[in-house]
N, C-alpha and C positions, 0 to 999 in steps of 0.2 A: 601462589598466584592469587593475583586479586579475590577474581571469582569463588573461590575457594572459602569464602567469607560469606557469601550468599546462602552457600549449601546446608549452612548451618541453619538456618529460617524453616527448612522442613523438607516433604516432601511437595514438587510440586508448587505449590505458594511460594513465593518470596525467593525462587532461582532463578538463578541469575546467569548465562553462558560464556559471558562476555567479558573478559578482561576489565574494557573500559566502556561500558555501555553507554548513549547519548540520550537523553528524550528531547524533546521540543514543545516549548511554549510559543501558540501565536494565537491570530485571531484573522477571521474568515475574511481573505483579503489583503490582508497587511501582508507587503511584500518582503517581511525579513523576520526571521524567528532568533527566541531565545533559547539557547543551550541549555541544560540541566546538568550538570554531571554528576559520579557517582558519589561524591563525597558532597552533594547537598547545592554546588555551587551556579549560581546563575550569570549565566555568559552575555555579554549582551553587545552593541556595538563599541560601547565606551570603555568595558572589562570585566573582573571575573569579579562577581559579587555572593560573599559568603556570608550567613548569619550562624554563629556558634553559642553556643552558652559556654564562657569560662571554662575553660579546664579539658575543654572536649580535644580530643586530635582532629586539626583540619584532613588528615588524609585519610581517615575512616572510610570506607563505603560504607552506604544506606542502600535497605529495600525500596527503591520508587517504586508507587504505582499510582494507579487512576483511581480515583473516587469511580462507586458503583460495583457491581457486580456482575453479574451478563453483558451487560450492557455499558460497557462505563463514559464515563463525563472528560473534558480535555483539562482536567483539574487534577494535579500531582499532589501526592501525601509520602510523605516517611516520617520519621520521629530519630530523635538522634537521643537517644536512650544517656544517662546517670546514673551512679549510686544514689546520689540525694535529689537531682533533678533532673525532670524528663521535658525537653520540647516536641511538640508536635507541629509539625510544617506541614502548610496548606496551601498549594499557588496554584494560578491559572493567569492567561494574559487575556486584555481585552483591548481594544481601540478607544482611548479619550476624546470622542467625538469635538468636543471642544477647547481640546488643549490647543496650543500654537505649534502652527502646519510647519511641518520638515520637509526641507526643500529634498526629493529623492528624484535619481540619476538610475534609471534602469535602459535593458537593452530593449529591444522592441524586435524587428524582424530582423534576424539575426543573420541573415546571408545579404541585406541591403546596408548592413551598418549601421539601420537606424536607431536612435536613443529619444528616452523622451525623459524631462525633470516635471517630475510631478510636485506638487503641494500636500502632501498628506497627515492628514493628525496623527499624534504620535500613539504607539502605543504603550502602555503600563501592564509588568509585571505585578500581581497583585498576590503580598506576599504574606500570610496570618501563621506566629507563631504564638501555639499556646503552651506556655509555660507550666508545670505541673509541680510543687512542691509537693515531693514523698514523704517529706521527714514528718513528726509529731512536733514541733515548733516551726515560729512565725521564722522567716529568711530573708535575707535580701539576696536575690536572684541578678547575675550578672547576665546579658547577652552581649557578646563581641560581633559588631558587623564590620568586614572587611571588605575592603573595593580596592583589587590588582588594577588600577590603569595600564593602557600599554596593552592589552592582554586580551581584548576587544576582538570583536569578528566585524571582519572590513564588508565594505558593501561593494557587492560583487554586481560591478556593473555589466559587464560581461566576461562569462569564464574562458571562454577560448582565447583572447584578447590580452588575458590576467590586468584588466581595468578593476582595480581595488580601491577604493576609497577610504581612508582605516580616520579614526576619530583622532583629531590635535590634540592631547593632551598636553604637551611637553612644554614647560617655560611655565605654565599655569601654577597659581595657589590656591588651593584647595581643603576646603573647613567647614566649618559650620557656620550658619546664616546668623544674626542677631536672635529672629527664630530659630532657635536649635534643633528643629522637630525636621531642618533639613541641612543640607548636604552639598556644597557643591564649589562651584568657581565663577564670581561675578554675577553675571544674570543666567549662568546655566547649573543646573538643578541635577544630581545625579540620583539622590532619591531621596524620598520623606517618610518621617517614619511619625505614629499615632503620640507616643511617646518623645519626651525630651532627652537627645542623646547628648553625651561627653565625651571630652576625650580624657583617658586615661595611660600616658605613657602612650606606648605604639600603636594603643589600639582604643576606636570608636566604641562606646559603650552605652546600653542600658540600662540601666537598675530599675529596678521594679522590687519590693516588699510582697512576699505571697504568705497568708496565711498557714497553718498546718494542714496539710493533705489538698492545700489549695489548688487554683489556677489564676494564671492573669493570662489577658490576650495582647496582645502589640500586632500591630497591623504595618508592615512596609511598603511603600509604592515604590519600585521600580522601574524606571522608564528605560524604553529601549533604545532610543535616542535622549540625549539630554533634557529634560524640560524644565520652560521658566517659573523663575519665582513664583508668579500667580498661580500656575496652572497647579504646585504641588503646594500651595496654600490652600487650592480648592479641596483638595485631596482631603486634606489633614485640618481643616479650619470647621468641618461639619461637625456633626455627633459623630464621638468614637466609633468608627469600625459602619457608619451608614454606607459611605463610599463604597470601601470593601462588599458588603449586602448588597448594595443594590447592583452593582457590576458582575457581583456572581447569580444574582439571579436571572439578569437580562443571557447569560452565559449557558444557564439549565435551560431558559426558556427556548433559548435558539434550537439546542441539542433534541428538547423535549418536540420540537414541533417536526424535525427530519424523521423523531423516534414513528410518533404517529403516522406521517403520509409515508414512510421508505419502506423499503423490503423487512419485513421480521423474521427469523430463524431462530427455531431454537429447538436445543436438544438438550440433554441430560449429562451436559458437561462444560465447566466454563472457560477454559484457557482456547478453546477453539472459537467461541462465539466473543470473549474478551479480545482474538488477535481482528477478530472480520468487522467487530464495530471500534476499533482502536484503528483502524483502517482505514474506515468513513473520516475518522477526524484526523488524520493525518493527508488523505486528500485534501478536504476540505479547508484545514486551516493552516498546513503547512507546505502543499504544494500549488495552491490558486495566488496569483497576484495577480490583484487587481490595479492596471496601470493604467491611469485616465476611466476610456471606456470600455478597453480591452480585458477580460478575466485569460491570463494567461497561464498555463501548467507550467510549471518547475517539477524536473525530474526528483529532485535530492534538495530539501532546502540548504544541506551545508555544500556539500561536492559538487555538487550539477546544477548551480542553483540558474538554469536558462531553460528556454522552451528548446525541448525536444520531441519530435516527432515520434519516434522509436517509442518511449516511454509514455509520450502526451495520448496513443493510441488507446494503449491499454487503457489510462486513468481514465480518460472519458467512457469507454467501454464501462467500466467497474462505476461510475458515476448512474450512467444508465439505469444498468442490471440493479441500483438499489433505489430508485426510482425519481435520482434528481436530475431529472431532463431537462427543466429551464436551466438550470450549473454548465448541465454537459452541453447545451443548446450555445451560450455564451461562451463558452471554451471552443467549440470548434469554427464559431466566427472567425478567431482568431487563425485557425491550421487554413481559413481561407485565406485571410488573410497575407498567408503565407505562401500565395501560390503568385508564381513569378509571371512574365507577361507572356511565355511561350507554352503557358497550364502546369509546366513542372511543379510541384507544391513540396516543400524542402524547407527543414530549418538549420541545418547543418551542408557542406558541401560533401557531395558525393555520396552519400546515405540514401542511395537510389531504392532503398527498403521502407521510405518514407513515407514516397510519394503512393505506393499500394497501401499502405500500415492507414494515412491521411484519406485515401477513399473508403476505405475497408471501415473503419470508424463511423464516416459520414453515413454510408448504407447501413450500417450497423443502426446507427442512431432513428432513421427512416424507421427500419423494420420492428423494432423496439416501440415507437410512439405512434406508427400511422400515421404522420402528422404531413398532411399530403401538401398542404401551404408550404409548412415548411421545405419541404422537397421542389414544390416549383420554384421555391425562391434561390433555392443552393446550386438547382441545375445548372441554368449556364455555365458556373464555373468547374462545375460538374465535368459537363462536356466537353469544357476547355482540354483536363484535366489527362481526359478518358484520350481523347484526338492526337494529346503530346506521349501518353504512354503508347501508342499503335504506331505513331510515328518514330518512337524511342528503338523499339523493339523490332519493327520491320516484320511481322509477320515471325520471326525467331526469337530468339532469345534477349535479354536486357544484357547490350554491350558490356565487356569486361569490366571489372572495379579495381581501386587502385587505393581503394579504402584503409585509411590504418585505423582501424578498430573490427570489434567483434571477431568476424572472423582474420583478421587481418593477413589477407592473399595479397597478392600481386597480381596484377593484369590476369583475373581468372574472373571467371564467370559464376557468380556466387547464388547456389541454388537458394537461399532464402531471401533474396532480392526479387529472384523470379517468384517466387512460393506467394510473395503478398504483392506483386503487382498481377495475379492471375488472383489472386483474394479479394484485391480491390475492384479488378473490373468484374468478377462475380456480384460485386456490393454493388454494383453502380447501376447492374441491369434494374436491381428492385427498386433503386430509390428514381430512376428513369421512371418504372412503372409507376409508382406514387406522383408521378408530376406529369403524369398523364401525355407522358413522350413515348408513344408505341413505336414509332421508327427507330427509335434511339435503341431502346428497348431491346427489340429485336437485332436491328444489328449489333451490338454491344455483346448479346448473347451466342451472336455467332465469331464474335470474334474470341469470345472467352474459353467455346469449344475448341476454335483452331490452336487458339493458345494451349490448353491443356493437350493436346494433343503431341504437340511439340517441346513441352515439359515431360509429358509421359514417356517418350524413346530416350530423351535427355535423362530422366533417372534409371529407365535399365540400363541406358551406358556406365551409368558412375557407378550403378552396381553392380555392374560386373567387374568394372574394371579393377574396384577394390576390394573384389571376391567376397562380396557378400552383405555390404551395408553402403549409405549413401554418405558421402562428405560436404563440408560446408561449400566445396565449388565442385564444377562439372568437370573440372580439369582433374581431381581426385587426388593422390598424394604427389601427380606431376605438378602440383600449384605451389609456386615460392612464397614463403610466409616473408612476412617483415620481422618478425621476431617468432624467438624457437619457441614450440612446443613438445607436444608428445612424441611428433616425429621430426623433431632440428628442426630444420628452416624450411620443413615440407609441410605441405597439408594442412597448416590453420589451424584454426580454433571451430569447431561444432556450435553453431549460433541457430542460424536461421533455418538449415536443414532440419532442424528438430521438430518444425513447424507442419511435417507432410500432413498428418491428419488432422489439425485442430489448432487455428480456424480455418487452416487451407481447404478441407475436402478433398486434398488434391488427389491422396490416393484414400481408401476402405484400410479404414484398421486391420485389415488382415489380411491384405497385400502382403506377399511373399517379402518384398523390398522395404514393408515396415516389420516386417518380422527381425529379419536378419539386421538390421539398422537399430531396433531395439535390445537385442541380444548385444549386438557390441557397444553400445550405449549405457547398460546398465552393467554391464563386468566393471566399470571405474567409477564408479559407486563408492564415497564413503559418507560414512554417517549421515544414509539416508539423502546424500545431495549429490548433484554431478560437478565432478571439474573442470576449473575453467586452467588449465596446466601451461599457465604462463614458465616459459623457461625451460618443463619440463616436470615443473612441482605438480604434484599431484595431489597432494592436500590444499589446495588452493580450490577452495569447494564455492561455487556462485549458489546464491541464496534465490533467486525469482527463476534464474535460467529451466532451472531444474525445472520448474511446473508445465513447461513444454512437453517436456519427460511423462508426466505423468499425465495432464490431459489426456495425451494417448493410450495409456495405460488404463485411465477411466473409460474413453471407448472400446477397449480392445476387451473389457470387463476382468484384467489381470488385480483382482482384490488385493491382493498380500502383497506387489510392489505398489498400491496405492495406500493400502496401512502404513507401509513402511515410511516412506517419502515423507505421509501428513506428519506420523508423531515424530518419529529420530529425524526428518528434514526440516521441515517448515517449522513445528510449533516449541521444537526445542531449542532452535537456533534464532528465537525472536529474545526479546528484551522482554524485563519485568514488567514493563510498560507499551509490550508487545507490540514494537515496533520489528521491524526486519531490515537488511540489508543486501546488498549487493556482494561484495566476493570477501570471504573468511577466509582466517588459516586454523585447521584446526588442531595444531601443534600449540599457536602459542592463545588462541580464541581470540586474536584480533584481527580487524579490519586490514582491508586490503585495497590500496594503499591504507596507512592510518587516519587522512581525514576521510575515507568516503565513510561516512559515519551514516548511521539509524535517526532516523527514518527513510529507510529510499523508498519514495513514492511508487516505484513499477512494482516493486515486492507487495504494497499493500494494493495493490491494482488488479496484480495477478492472484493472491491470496481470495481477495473478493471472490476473482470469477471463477475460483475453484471451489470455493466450497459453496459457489450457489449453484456450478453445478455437479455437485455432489447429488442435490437436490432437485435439481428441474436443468434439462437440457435440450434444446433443440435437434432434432436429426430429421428432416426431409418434414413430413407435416404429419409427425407427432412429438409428443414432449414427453421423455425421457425423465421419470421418475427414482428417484433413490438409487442415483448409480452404485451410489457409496453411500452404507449403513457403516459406521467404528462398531466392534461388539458391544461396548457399554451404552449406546444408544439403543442396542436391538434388549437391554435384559426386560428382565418382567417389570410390568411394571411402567415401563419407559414409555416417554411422550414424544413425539418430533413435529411438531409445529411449523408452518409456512406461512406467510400472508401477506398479500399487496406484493409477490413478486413481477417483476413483468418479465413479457415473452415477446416471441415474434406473435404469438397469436391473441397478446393481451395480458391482462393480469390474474395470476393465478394464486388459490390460497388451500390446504389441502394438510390436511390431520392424520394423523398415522399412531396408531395407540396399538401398543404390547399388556396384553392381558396378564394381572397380575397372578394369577392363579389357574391358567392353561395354556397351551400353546397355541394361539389365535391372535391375528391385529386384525386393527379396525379399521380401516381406512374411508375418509370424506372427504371429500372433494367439490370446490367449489371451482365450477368451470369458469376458462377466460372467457373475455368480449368476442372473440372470436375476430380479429380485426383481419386475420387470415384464416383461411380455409385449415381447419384442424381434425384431423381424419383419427385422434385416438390418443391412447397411452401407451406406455410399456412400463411397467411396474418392475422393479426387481430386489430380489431376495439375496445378501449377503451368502456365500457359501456354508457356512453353518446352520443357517434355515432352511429347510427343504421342503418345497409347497407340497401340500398334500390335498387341500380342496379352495375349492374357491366362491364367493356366492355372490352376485351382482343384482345390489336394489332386490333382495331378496328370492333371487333365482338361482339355481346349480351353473354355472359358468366352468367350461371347458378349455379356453384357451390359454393353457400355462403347462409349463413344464416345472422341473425342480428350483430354477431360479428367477424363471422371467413372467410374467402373465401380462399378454394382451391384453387392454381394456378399451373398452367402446368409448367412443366421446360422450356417449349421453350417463353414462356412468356416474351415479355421487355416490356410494359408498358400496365395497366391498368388505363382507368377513373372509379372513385370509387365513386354513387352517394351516400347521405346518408342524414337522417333527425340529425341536432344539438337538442338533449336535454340539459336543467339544466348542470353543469358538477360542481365537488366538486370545493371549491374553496379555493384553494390551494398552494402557489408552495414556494420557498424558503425565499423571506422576507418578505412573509405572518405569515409563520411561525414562523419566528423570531419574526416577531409583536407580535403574540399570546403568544408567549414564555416570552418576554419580559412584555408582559400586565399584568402577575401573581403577578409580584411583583412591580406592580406601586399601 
């Protein structure tokens, strides 16, 4: 099997899980991305475009990954290794501000049909191979570039609709310009390269002369759309390789300016903090398009590439929490924008999960920035909003669904439909209060109790009924599936029930009824992820769903199913280029279907807000410190760093240091603005640490036990004495080992 070729690169570094793993090249805005695949090759709308040096097998896989280390750049590297010569591949995409504008056909609000063609510049893959001669003599170096037509990624005007737009290539001839330096058909440009290319027999060539033990550089521009003659004259007519420079550095600069004002985290390990800022830029540059004035989320740039609510929820959430609010601020215009003229707010039919998921965001956003203008601006439609959900639900429950997805019931009453419309108008109460609507306010909050109330008898019903845990409808295994699962054509698919504690509140982590709901939930467990058991298959493992699963677990303070889940779930079943996906098989490590490929946007959305709050978490008005320590974060020695996160009660920054030579941390704290009333901390100690003393701003401090210590707001640092037990042994190319050892 493919993968099975990665393994060899190490422990750890350079593994690979995935069959046919995908990355993506775009740029901040640009509505359409480029493909990567594992054998080096760049997909684009026009077709598959390869650069090989002679002699190489085109179906090799390569290690991808990001330029950086902690922290990495949206800048891909592998190397396609020789006996006598080694290339090294460097790409990233950017927008050619002034190339000539591409007429693009995208969808707009997707339950009114509407579309809009925009004029946008195109953008350029920007492709630096540097050549390395091994040998002790001068060579002449061949590179073979190869461009499949035909073979293109259509522009997906709309997915539901299957409106594909795919590139004319066919009847066209196709060569080299008088300029050889480019490539194309008439006045359209397929790319240019630094170097004069030829043809040789079947195939496009380079030649280049390298010294002994030399190097030479060749620079390709790649566009993702066609462009003209001019525009790849510009390219290629400067000083060698300027273009290239100056394009990747406007690229670091972007990157280096989110680095300074966003959230920073960091611990003493990098495959966890390479998936959570590999994350950031997979939001940002491959799930935002920017249409006209609209900044619009895309679930999936290849699979789902349309504004979805469901997912759009999360990614603004996760935009937030790393502190790009004017981003998230522009994006949720847009979920207004989607709100119909009776306040329903939907980008899909029937996904009555939306319309709560669509408040629940906006309050979200409120509580996050204090930004009270912006709250009186949003209300009205706010209230529009709030009026059509009270009128939807009548005082009971949100009418049956008929929905085919997620959970996919028939005419059942789907308790994660109700879970975030009693989430949303919980959100709505705050951001009412920020806009300085006390009536609203208030009755919002009394309707949100009656609601929960009428949720609350509705979940001991379904838990009794199915003796002991709660199902994805209130009708319980009496509910008609559209397609079989775990149980035939009964009982659905486990979606949005998952959701009872986190962000619902609806019930206390330690509700009998999330007990027993958890207990049957994690018996179908494998490799660290839950199934999504279309058919009946049970290795049909979903990759985001899961962290439902575990947010709870992080409340509930169950440590060892949240070690478990991070390393054997999330951080082993990402990509080398740590993106993540939507539903695997883990029989054959691939994609389920095979295009919903990596990167899917909700996995890095959900990924974010799990491990920030691993770190900092909201719970009534304190902030939940170090839910979750890994062991190799806690060893001697170890640093865990936070800074410029934001909160409901502002932005918080706050140091935690393991003594290399006693068992004691340090912990500093720099308190938020306080934009709400913040009555304290709660600190806590992984189960292998066991607090033993505690000392505050230099006082004896009493209030902790073996894992938890209360801390006062006015608190900036604690010595935190503690005895070291055994600790699992664990952390990410451990795991890879283990995984790896199965099949040696």
């Amino acid at each position: 099997m493919l993968f099975l070729v990665f393994w060899l690169c190490g422990s750890g570094a350079g593994f690979e899980y995935f069959q046919n793993p995908v990355s993506a090249l775009s740029d901040f805005g640009f509505p359409e991305e480029t493909q990567v695949l594992p054998n080096g090759s760049f997909r684009t709308h026009c077709g598959t475009f390869q650069i090989l040096p002679i002699g190489a097998d085109p179906q090799t896989s390569y290690t991808l990954s990001f330029k950086g280390d902690d922290r990495p750049y949206p800048v891909l590297e592998f190397t396609i290794p020789g006996a006598e010569t080694e290339a090294k591949i460097t790409a990233f995409a950017a927008t050619f501000p002034k190339s000539k504008k591409v007429a693009y056909k995208a969808s707009t609000i997707n339950l009114r049909g509407e579309f809009t063609i925009i004029k946008t510049p195109n953008m350029v893959n920007f492709i630096s191979a540097e050549l390395k001669n091994k040998t002790g003599r001068e060579r002449e170096v061949k590179l073979a570039l190869k461009y499949d037509l035909g073979t293109g990624i259509p522009m997906k005007v709309d997915y539901q609709s299957a409106e594909f737009i795919y590139y004319d290539w066919k009847g066209k001839k196709y060569g080299l310009f008088d300029d050889a330096r480019l490539y194309g058909e008439g006045r359209e440009v397929l790319f240019a390269s630094t170097e004069k290319v030829i043809r040789e027999k079947e195939h496009l060539v380079i030649r280049v002369d390298i010294p002994p033990m030399g190097k030479k550089g060749i620079i390709i521009y790649l566009p993702y759309f066609p462009m003209s003659a001019r525009d790849g004259l510009k390219l290629v007519s400067v000083k060698k390789q300027t273009a290239y420079t100056e394009f990747l550095k406007k690229k670091l600069q972007f990157w280096d300016k989110w680095k300074q004002g966003g959230i920073l985290i960091s611990v003493p390990e990098s495959k966890p903090l390479n998936v959570f800022y590999a994350s950031q830029i997979y939001l940002l540059e491959n799930c935002i398009d920017r249409i006209g004035d609209h900044f619009i989320l895309r679930a999936n740039p290849f699979q789902y590439d349309q504004f979805y609510i469901r997912d759009g929820a999360h990614q603004v959430r996760a935009l937030d929490l790393c502190g790009m609010h004017d981003i998230a601020e522009k994006c949720l215009d847009f979920f207004l924008l989607s709100t119909e003229e009776n306040g329903r707010i939907a980008s899909q039919k029937d996904q009555d999960d939306a319309h709560g998921m669509a408040l629940y965001a906006l309050g979200e956003h409120y509580l996050i920035t204090g930004n009270n203008k912006w709250a009186e601006k949003v209300f009205p439609k706010v209230k529009k909003s709030v009026q059509w959900l009270e009128r939807y639900r009548n005082r009971g429950l949100l009418p049956a669904s008929r929905i085919r997805d997620n959970e996919q019931v028939k005419n059942a009453h789907i308790v994660g439909h109700n879970l975030w419309a009693f989430t949303g108008l919980e959100s709505s109460v705050f951001l009412a209060q920020g806009a300085g609507e006390k009536t609203s306010a208030q009755s919002w909050s009394q309707q949100a109790e009656q609601f929960k109330g009428v949720l609350d008898k509705s979940l001991w019903d379904v838990y009794n009924k199915c003796g002991g845990f709660i199902s994805p409808s209130f009708e319980g295994m009496e509910a008609d599936a559209f397609i079989p699962g775990r149980f035939g054509m009964k009982y659905g698919f486990d979606w949005g029930n998952l959701v009872l504690v986190y962000p619902s509140a609806m019930l206390k982590p330690e509700d009998p009824r999330v007990t027993g709901s958890m207990k049957y939930w994690r018996k179908h467990f494998r490799e660290g992820l839950f199934p999504y058991p279309e058919r009946g298959y049970e290795d049909q493992l979903h990759h985001y769903l899961t962290m439902d699963i575990t947010q709870t677990s992080l409340a509930r303070g169950e440590y060892e199913d949240v070690l478990r889940d991070f390393y054997e779930g999330y951080l082993l079943h990402t990509t080398n280029t740590h993106g993540g996906c939507e539903r695997l098989d883990r029989q054959t490590r691939d994609f389920i279907p095979k295009t919903n490929l990596t990167p899917h946007g909700a996995f890095a959305a959900k990924y974010i807000e799990l491990l920030r709050n691993f770190f900092l978490r909201e719970g009534g008005d304190h902030l939940h410190l170090c839910s979750f320590l890994a062991p190799r974060w806690c060893e001697p020695g170890s640093v865990v760093r936070i800074e410029n996160a934001p909160t409901h009660f502002g932005k918080i920054s706050f140091y935690l240091e393991f003594s290399a030579d006693k068992n004691q941390a340090l912990l500093q704290i720099k308190p938020p603005d306080h934009k709400r009333r913040l009555n304290g901390y709660i600190m806590y100690f992984p189960p292998f640490l066991k607090i033993q003393d505690v000392h505050c701003d230099g006082k004896h401090y009493e209030k902790f036990n073996n894992h938890k210590i209360i801390l006062p707001v006015t608190m900036r640092q604690a010595e935190i004495g503690f005895v070291r037990e055994p600790a699992p042994d664990i952390d990410y190319n451990k795991t890879v080992e283990r995984f790896k050892s199965r099949f040696r």
